[in-house]
C-alpha positions as CSV (number, residue, x, y, z in Angstrom):
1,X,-10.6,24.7,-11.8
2,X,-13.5,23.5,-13.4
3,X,-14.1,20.5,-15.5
4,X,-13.8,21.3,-18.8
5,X,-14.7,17.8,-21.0
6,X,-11.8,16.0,-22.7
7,X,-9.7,18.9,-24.7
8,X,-6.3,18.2,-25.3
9,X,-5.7,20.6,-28.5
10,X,-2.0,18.6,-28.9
11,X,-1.4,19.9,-25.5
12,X,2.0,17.5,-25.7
13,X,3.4,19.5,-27.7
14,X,2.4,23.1,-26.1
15,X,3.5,22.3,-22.2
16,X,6.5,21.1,-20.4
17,X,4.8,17.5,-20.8
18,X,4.8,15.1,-23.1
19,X,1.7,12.3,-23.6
20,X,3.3,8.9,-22.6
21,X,-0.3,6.7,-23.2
22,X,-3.9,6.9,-21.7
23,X,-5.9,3.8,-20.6
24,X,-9.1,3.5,-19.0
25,X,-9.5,6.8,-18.3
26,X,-6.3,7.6,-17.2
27,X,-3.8,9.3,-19.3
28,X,0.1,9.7,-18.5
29,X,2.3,12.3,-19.1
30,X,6.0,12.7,-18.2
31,X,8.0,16.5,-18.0
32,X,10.7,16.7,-20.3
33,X,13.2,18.2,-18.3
34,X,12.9,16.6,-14.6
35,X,11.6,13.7,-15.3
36,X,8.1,14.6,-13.4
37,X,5.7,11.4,-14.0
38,X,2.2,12.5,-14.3
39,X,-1.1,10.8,-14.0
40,X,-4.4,12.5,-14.8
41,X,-8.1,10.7,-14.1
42,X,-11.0,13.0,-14.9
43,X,-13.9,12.1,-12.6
44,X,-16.5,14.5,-12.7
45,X,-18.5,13.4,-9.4
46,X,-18.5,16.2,-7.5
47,X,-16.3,19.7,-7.4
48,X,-14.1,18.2,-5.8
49,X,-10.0,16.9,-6.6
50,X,-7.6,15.1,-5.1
51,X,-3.6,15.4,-5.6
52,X,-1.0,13.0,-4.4
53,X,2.6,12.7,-5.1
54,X,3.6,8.8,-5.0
55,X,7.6,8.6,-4.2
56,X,9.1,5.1,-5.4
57,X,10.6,4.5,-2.2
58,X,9.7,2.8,0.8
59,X,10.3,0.6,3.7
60,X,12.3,-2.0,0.6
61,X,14.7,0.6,0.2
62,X,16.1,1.0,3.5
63,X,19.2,-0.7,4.6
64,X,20.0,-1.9,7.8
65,X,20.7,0.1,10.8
66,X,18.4,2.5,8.6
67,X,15.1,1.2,8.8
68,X,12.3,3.7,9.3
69,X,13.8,6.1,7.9
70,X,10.8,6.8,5.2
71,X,8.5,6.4,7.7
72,X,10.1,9.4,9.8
73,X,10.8,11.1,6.7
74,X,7.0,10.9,6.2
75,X,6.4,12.8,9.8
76,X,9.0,15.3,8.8
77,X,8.1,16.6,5.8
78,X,4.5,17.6,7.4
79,X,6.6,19.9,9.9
80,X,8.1,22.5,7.6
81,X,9.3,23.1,4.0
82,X,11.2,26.5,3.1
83,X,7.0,27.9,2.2
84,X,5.1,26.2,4.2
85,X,6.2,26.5,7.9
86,X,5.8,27.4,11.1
87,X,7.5,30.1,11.8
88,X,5.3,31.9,8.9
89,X,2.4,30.5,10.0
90,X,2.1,28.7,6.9
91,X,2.5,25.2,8.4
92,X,1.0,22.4,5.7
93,X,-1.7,21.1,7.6
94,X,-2.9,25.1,8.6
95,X,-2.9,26.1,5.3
96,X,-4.5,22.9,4.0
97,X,-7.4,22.9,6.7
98,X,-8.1,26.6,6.1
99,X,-9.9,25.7,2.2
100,X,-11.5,22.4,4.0
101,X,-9.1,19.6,2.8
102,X,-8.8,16.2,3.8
103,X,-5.3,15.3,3.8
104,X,-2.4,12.7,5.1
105,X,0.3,10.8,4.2
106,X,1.5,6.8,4.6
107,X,4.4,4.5,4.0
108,X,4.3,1.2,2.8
109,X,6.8,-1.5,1.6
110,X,7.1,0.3,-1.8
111,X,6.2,3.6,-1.9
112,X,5.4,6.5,0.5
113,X,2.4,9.2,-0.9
114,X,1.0,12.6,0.4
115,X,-2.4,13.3,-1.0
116,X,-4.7,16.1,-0.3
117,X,-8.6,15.8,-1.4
118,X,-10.1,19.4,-1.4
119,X,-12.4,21.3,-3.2
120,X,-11.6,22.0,-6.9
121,X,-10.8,25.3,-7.1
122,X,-8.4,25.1,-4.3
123,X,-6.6,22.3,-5.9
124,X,-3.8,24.5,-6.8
125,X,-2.9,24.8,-3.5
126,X,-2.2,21.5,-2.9
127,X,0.3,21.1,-5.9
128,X,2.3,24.3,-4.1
129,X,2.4,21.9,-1.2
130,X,3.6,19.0,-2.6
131,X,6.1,20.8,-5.4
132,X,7.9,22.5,-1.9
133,X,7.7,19.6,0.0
134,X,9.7,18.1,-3.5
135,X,13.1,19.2,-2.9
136,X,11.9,22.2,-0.1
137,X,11.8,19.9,3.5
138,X,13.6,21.3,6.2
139,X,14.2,18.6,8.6
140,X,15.6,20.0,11.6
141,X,17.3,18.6,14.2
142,X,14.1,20.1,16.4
143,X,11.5,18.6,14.8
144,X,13.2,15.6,14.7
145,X,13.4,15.3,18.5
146,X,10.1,15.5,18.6
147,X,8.6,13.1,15.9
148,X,11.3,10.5,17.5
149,X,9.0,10.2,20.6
150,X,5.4,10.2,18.6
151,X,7.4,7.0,16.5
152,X,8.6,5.8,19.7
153,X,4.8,6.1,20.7
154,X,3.6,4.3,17.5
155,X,5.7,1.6,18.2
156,X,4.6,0.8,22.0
157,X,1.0,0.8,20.9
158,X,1.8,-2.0,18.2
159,X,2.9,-4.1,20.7
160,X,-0.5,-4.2,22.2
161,X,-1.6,-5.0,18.9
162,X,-2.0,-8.8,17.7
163,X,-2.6,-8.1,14.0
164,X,0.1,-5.9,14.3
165,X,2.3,-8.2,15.7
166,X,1.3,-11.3,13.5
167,X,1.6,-9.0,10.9
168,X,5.3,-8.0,11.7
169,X,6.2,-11.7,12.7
170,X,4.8,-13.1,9.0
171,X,7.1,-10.9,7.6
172,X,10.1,-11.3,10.1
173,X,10.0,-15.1,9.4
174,X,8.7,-15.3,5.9
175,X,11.9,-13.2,4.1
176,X,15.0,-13.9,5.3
177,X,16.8,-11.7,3.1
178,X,14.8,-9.2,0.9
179,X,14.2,-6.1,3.1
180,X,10.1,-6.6,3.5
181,X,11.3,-8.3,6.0
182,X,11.4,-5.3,7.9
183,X,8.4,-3.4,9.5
184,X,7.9,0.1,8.0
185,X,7.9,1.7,10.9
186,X,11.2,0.4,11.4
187,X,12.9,-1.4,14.3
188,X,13.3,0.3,17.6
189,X,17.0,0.7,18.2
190,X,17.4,2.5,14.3
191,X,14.5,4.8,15.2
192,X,16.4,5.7,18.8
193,X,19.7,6.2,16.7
194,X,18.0,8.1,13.4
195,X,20.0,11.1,12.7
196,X,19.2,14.2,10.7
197,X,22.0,13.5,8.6
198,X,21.0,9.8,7.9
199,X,17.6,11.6,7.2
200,X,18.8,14.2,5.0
201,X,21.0,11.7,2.7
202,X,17.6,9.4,2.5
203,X,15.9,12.7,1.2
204,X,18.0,13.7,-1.2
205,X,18.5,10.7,-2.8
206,X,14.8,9.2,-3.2
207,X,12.8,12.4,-3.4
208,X,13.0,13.7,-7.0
209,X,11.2,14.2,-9.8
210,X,12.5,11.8,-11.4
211,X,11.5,8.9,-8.5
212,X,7.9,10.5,-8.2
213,X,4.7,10.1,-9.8
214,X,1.8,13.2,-9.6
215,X,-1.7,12.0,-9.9
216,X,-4.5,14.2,-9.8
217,X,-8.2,12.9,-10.2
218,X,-11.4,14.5,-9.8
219,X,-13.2,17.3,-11.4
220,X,-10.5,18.7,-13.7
221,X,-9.5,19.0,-17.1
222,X,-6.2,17.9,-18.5
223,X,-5.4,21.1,-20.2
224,X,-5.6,23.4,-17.0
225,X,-3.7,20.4,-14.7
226,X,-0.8,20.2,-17.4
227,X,-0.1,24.0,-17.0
228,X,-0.5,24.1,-13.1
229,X,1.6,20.9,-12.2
230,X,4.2,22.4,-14.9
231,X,4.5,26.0,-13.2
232,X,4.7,24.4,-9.9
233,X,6.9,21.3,-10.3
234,X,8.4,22.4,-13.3
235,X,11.2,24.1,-11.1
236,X,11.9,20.8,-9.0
237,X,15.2,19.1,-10.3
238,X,15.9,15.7,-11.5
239,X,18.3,13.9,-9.1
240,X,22.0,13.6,-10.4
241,X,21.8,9.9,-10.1
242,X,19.6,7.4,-10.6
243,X,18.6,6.1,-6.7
244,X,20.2,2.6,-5.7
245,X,18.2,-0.3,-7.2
246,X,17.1,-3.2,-5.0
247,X,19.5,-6.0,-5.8
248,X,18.1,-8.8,-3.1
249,X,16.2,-11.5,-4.2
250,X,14.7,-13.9,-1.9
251,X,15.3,-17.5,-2.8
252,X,12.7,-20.0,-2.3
253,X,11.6,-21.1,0.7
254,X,12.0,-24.9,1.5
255,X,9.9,-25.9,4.4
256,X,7.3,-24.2,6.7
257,X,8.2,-21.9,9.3
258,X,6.7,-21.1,12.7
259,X,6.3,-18.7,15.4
260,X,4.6,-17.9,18.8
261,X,3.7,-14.7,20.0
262,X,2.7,-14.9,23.8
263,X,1.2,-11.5,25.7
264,X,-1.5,-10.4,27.5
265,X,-4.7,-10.0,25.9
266,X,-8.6,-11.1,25.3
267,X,-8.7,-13.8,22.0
268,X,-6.5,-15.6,20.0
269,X,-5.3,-14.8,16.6
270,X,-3.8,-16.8,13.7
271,X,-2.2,-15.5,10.5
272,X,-1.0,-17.6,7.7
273,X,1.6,-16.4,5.0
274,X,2.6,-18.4,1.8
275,X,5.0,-16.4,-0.9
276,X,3.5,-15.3,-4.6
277,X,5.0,-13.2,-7.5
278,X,5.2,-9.7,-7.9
279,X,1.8,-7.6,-8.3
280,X,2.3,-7.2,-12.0
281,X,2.0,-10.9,-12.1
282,X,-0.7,-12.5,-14.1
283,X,-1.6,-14.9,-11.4
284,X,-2.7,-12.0,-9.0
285,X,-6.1,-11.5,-10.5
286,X,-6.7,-15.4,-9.9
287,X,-5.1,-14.8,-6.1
288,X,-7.8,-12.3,-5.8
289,X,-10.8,-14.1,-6.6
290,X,-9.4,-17.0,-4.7
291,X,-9.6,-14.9,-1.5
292,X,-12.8,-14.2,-2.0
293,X,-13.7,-18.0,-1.9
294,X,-11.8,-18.9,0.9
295,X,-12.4,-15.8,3.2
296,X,-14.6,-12.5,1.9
297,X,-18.4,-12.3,2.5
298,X,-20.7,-14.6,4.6
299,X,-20.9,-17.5,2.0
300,X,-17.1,-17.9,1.6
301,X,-15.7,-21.1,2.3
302,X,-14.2,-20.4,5.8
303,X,-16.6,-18.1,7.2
304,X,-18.9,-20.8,6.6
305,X,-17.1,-23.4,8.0
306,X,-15.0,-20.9,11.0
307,X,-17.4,-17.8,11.8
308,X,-21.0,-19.1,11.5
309,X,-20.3,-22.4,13.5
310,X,-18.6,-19.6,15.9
311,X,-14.9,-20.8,16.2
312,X,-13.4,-17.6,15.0
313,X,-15.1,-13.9,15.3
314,X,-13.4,-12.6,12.0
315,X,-11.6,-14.1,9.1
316,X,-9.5,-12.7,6.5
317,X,-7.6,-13.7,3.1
318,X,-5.9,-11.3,0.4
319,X,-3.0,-11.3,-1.7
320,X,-0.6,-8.3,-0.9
321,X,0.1,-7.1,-4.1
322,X,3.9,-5.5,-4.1
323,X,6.7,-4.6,-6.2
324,X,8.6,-7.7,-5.4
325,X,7.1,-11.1,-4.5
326,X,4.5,-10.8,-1.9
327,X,2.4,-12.7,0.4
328,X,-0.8,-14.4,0.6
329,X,-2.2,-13.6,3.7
330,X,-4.9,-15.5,6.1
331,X,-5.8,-13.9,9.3
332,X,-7.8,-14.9,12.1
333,X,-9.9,-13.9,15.3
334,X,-10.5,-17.0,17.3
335,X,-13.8,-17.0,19.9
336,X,-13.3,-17.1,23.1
337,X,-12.0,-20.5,24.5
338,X,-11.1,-22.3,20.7
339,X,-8.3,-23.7,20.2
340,X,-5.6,-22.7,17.9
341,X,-4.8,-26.0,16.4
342,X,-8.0,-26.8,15.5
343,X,-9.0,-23.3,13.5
344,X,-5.6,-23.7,11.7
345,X,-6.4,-27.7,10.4
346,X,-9.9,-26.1,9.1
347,X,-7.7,-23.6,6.8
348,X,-4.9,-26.1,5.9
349,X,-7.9,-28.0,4.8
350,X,-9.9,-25.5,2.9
351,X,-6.5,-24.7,1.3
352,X,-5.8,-28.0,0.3
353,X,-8.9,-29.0,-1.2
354,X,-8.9,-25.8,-3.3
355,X,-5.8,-27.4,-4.8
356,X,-7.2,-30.5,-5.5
357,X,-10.7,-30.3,-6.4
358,X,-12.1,-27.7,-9.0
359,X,-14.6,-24.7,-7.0
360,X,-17.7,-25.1,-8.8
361,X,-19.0,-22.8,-11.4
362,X,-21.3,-20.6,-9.6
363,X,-18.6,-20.4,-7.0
364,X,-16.0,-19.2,-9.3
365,X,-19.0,-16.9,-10.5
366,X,-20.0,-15.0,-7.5
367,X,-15.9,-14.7,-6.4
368,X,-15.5,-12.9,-9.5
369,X,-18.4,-10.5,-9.5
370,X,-17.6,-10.0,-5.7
371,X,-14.0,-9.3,-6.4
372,X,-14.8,-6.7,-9.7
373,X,-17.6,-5.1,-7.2
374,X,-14.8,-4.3,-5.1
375,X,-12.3,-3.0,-8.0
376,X,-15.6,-0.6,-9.1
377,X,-15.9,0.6,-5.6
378,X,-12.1,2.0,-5.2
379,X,-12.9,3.3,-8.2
380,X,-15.9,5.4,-7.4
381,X,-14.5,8.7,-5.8
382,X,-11.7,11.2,-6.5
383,X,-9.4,9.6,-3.6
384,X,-10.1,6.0,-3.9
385,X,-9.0,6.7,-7.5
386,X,-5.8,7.8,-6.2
387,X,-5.3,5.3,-3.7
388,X,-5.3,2.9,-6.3
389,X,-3.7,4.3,-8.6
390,X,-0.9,4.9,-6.3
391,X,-0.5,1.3,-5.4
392,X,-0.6,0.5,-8.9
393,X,2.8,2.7,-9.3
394,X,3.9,1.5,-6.2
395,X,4.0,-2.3,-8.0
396,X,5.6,-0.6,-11.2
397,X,3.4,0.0,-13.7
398,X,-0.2,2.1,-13.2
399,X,-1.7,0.4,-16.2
400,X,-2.7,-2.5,-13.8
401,X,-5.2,-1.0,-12.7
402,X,-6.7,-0.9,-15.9
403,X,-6.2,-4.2,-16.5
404,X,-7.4,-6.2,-13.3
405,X,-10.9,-6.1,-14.0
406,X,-11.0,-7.5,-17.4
407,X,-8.6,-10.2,-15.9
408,X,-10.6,-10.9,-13.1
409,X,-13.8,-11.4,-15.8
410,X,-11.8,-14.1,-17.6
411,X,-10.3,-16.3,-14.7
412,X,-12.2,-19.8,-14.9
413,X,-11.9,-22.4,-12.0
414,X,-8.9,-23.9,-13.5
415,X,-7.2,-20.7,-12.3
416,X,-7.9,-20.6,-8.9
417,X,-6.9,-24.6,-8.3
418,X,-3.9,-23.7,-10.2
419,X,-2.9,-20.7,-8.4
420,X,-3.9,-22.7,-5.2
421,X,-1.9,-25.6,-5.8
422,X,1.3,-23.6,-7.2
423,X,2.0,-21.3,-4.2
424,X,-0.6,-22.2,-1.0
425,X,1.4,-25.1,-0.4
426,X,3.0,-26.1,3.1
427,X,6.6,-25.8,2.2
428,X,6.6,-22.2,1.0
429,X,4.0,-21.0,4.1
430,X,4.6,-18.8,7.7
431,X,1.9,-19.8,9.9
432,X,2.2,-17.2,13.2
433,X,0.2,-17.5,16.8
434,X,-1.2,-14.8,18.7
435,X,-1.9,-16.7,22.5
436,X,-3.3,-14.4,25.1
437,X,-1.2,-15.4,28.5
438,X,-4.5,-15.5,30.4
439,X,-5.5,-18.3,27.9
440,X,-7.2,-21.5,29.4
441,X,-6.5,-23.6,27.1
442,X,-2.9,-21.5,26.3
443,X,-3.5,-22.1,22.0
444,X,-3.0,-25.8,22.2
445,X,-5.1,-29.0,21.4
């Protein structure tokens, strides 16, 4: 499929699809029988495309006693759909490796997406894929067996894992009722009891046109992507029922929580949590920039004032940008021998004083040509594009990507200090410990 400019001819009115709006490059389209969202980004940088299919579910939608199931459901629908399987010899990864494609899937808290980058002229290949794995997954009890013990394995090798850990106990402790609160891989005793029919009912009520989002970037034209994606997921049916919406809200946190994790390992670790709005939120963009000051790049506050005076090895700050209210997130690797305490007053402090005194100007400066520098680089190839674009639908509306840059460029000091002293405060923060048992000084002092 070769790129073939910007021709559109009234193409809305010619195909299954109809032209919803088009933004920065992007243009949306939806089917008009099924539902079918679809995204299309011409980016003619090599002859190459990538193809993902973002499903509106994840990790939120799960109830308890069913946690993990979109996680497993992701292993799953790699093992066999009713054309691609192996008892054919048609399995998705064969078929997919055979043209040279680089493909995988991943859940997250709001969204689970398959994406396939390959070269162009194979890219019809990869929308067979993903329109049988639409409505076409077998899930059998076999193959279910099996993917429980790689899950099972998944999970033992996070427990040797601090970040993963901290990660998991931030949001264990920071929601008490909304369901981030549980991992996405899901909790141990739900992934021993996960049944195919449990499985089966998740599937057929999250995975429809209707719930999904195609997006296809890369060297393409609009034209020839509209008629492919409409012979292939034209035939897919919308669900008979909207899926169950998300009804909990978590209230507002009232006073600072805590926890310990103590195991075996080499360094300490520290990660920090404080609640924020939803993605879509217009104080993201100055969340962004304000991890860049406290934590991204050598001249950033606390790798100044942690890594080069060598009291931690790494350091880390971002906003997670969800669907619901997310986190702000500070993580740490301590050097050997430092004590906990002392590493977590340094970031209280830098916090603090964000709140209180104004960044100066050429610090707000840099921070925001830093944080658009990143933005352009996610941009800059056919699956970056996707990736962000994915999350994008995966916080409920794909137009923010369009929009973060120019909101990043405007953000002044103001609203950092404002952003700072709204939500970075000590009553609405989780601050975890990793402490390795063969610890001198055991995390404290």
């Amino acid at each position: 499929m070769a790129h073939k400019g910007s021709r559109h001819k009234n193409i809305e009115h010619s195909t299954a699809f109809e032209l919803i709006d088009r933004a920065g490059g992007v243009a949306e389209w939806r089917h008009r029988e099924n539902g079918l969202t679809l995204l299309v980004a011409p980016t003619a940088v090599a002859p190459v495309a990538s193809l993902g299919v973002v499903y509106r579910v994840g990790s939120r939608n799960e109830v308890a006693g069913h946690t993990g199931a979109t996680h497993m459901l992701e292993h799953l629908m790699f093992k066999g759909t009713r054309r691609f399987n192996r008892a054919d010899g048609t399995e998705i990864a064969r078929v997919l490796q055979r043209v040279g494609a680089a493909f995988n899937a991943t859940t997250w808290l709001d969204r689970t997406n398959y994406y396939a980058t390959l070269p162009v002229e194979h890219l019809e290949l990869a929308a067979e894929v993903e329109a049988d794995r639409m409505g076409g997954a077998l899930l059998s009890d076999e193959d279910l067996a099996s993917e429980r013990s790689v899950v099972l394995n998944e999970l033992d090798r996070g427990e040797n894992e601090p970040f993963d850990l901290l990660l998991k106990g931030v949001f264990a402790h920071a929601y008490r009722d909304h369901p981030y609160r549980h991992p996405t891989i899901g909790l141990r005793h739900d992934v021993e009891s996960m049944t195919g029919e449990i499985l089966r009912g998740f599937y057929d009520t999250f995975y429809h046109p209707d719930n999904a989002t195609v997006i296809v970037t890369g060297d393409v034209g609009e034209d020839e992507v509209l008629q492919m994606l409409a012979k292939h997921f034209g035939r897919a049916k919308a669900a008979s029922a909207p899926p169950p919406r998300v009804e909990i809200r978590e209230g507002p946190q009232r006073e600072e929580r805590r926890f310990s994790i103590h195991k075996m390992g080499e360094l300490g670790h520290l990660a920090f949590g404080w609640h924020i709005p939803r993605g879509l939120h217009e104080d993201l963009a100055a969340l962004l920039v304000l991890g860049q000051i406290l934590a991204e790049g050598v001249t950033s506050r606390l790798h100044q004032r942690l890594v080069e005076t060598n009291f931690c090895l790494g350091i880390h700050a971002a906003p997670l940008e969800l669907h619901d209210p997310g986190l702000f997130q500070v993580f740490t690797t301590l050097a050997p021998g430092i004590p906990h305490a002392q590493v977590e007053a340094v970031v209280r402090e830098e916090t603090h004083r964000l709140a209180c005194e104004l960044p100066a100007n050429e610090e707000i400066a840099r921070a925001r040509i830093q944080t658009r520098t990143d933005l352009a680089f996610r941009r800059e190839s056919p699956s970056q594009l996707l990736s962000v674009l994915s999350e994008a639908v995966a916080m409920g509306d794909w137009r923010a990507f369009v929009q973060e840059m120019d909101r990043v460029a405007r953000l002044k000091a103001t609203d950092v200090s404002r952003v700072c002293e709204t939500h970075l405060v000590d009553d609405n923060l989780t601050v975890g410990w990793f402490v390795p048992e063969n610890s001198d000084h055991g995390g404290q002092g």
